[in-house]
C-alpha positions as CSV (number, residue, x, y, z in Angstrom):
1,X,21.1,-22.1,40.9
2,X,18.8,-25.1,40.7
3,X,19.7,-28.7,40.8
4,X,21.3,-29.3,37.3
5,X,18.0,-31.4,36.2
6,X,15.9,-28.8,37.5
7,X,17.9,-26.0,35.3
8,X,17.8,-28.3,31.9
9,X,14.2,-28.7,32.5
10,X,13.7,-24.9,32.9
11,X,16.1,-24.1,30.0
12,X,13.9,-26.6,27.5
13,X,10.4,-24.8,28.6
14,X,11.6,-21.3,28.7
15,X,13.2,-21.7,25.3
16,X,10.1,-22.8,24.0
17,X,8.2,-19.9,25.2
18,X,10.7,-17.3,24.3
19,X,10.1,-17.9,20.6
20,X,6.1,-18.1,20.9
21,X,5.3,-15.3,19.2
22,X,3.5,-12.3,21.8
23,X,3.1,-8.6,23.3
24,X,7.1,-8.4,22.9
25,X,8.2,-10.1,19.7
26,X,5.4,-7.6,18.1
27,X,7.0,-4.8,20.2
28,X,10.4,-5.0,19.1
29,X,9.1,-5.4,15.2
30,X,7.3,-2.7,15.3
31,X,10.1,-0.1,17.1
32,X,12.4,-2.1,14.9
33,X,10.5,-0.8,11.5
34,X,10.6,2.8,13.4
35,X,14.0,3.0,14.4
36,X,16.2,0.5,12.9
37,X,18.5,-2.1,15.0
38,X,19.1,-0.2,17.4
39,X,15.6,0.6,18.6
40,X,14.7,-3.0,18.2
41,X,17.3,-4.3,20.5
42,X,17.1,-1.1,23.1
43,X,13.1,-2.2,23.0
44,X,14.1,-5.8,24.0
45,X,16.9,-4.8,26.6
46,X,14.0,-3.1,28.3
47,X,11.4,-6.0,28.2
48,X,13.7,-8.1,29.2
49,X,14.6,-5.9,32.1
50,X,11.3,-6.1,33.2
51,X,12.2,-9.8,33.6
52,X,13.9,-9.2,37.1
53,X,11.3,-7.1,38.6
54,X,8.9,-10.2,38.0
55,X,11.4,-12.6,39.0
56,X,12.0,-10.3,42.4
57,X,7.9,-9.9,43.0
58,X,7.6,-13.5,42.6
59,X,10.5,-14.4,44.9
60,X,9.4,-12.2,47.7
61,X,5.7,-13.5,47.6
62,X,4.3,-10.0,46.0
63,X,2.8,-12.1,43.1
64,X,0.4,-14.1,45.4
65,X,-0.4,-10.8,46.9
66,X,-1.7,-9.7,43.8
67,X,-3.8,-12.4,42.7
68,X,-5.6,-13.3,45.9
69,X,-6.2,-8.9,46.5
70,X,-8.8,-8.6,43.9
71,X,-8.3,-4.7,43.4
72,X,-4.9,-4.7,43.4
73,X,-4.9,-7.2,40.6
74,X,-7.2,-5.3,38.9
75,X,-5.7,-2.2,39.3
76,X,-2.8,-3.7,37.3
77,X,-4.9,-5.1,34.7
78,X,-6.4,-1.8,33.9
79,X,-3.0,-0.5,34.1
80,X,-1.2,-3.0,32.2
81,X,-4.7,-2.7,29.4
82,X,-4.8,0.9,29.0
83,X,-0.8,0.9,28.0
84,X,-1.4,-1.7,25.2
85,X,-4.1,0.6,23.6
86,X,-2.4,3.6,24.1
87,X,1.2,1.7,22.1
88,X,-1.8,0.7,19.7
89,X,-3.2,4.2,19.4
90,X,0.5,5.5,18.6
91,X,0.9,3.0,15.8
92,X,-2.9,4.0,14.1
93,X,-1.9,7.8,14.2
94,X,1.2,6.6,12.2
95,X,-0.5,4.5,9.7
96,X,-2.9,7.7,9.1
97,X,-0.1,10.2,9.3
98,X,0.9,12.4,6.7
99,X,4.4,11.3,7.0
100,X,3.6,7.5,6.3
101,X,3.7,8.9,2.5
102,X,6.9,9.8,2.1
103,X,8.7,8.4,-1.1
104,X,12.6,8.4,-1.3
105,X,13.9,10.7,-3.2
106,X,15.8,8.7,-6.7
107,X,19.4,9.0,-5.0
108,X,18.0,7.8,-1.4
109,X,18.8,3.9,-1.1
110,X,15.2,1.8,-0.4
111,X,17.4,0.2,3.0
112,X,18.4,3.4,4.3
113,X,17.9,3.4,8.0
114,X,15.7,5.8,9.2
115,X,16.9,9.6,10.4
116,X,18.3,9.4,13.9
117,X,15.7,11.5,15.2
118,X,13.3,8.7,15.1
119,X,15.5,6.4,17.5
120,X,15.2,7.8,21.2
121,X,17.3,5.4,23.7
122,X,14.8,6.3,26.9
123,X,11.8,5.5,25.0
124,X,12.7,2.3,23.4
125,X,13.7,1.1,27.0
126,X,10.3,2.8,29.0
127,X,8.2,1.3,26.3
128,X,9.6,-2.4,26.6
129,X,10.2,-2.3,30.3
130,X,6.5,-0.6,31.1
131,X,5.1,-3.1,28.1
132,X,6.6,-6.2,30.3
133,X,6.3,-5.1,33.6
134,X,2.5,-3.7,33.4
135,X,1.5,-7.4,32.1
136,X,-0.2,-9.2,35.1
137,X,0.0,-12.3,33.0
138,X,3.8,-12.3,33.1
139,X,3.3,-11.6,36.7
140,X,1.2,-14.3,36.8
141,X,2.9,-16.8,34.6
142,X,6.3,-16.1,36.9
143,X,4.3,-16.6,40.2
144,X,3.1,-20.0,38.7
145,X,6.5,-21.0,36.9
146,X,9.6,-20.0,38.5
147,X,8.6,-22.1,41.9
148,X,8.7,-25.1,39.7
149,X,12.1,-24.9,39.4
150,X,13.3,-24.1,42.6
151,X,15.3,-25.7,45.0
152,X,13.9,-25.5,48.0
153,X,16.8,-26.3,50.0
154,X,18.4,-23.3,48.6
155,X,17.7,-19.8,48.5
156,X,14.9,-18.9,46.6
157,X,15.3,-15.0,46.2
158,X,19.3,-16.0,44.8
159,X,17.8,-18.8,42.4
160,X,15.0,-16.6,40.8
161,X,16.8,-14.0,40.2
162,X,19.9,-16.6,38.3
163,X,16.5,-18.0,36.5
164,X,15.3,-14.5,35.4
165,X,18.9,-14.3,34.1
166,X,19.0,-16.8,32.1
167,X,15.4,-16.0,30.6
168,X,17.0,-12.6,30.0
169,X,20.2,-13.7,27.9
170,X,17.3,-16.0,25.3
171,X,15.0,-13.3,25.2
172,X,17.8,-10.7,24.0
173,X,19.2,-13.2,21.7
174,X,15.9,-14.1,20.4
175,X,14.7,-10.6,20.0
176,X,17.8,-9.7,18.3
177,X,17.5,-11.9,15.7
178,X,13.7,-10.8,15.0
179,X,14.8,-7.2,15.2
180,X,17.8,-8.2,12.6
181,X,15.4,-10.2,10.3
182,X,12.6,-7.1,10.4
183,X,15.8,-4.8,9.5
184,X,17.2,-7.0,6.5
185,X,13.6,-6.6,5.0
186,X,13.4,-3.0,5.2
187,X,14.3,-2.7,1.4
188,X,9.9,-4.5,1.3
189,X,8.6,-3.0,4.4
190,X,9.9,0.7,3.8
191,X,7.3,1.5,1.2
192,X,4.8,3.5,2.0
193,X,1.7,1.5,1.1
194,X,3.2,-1.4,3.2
195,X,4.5,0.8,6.2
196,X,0.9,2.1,6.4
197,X,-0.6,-1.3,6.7
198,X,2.2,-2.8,8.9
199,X,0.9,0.4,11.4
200,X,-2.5,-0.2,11.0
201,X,-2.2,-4.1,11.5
202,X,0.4,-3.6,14.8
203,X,-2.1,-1.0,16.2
204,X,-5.1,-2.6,15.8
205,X,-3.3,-6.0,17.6
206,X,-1.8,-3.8,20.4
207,X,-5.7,-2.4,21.0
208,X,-7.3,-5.6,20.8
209,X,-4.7,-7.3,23.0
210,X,-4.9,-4.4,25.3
211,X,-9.0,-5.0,25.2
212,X,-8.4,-8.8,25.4
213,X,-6.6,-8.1,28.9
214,X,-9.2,-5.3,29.9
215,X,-11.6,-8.3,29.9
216,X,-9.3,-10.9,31.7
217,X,-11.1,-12.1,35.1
218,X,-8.5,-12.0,38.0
């Protein structure tokens, strides 16, 4: 680990960024309103895996690699874009599906968590790992952060990795508690006028984020 002023200093910033709203608190909302609790927090345990392999590209010098090798930057860009659009494509087919209508029947609660074919573990996991790790600006922010807070009388592999750990434990928490507050408002967000819109408005963010990037000069 870092010195202990070094580690407070990195706790204060990367709790602040943790709770700025982004790609990943909108990704664990929206599985979260798909799935229930569990696809919310199996969504976050894979962005937050995705964590490590940033904090290991970083500590290895990979990161630099990848912004001073112009295609290879881009090729991650492109990468990292066409995902966003194609999560924001899946939420616009769900807004205008058929299935978006549904109405409980009278006996059905309005909070009833959804069937359990609509929660698939591997899924919930690829789509928050490959939604962190495909972000050249997380790549990009780690490359630029993390050294900051780095002992360099120590081993800097060890310490990024114990600094990606920590970042991982907030991000769970904090993506748990989102995940738990989108859940305890089911009973508003599970009818079908509003589930429709809450598709439309996610998709059309993941497409214009996944645009925004597309554009992004390396």
């Amino acid at each position: 680990m870092p010195s202990t002023e070094l580690f407070w200093t990195f706790l204060i910033a990367i709790s602040l960024l943790t709770i700025t709203p982004g790609v990943d608190t909108l990704l664990v909302m929206r599985n979260t309103a798909r799935g229930g609790l569990k696809d919310g927090v199996m969504s976050s345990f894979g962005i937050c895996s995705g964590l490590f392999v940033h904090a290991t590209l970083s500590a290895v010098g990979i990161s630099l690699i990848l912004l001073q090798t112009a295609w290879a930057f881009a090729l991650l860009k492109w990468v990292g874009a066409a995902y966003l659009v194609w999560l924001g494509i899946a939420s616009l087919r769900q807004a205008f599906s058929k299935k978006a209508d549904h109405t409980p029947v009278r006996n059905e609660p309005a909070t009833a968590l959804p069937a359990a074919g609509d929660y698939r573990p591997w899924r919930s996991f690829r789509e928050g790992l490959l939604s962190n790790v495909l972000n050249p600006k997380t790549a990009l922010f780690y490359m630029a952060f993390l050294p900051q807070f780095i002992d360099p009388q120590g081993a800097a592999f060890s310490q990024s990795i114990a600094l990606a750990a920590v970042h991982f434990v907030l991000a769970m928490v904090w993506q748990t508690v989102v995940a738990g507050m989108v859940l305890h408002s089911r009973r508003w967000v599970a009818r079908p006028g509003l589930k429709r819109l809450m598709h439309g408005l996610t998709g059309g963010v993941f497409v214009a984020l996944g645009a925004r990037l597309a554009a992004t000069q390396p």
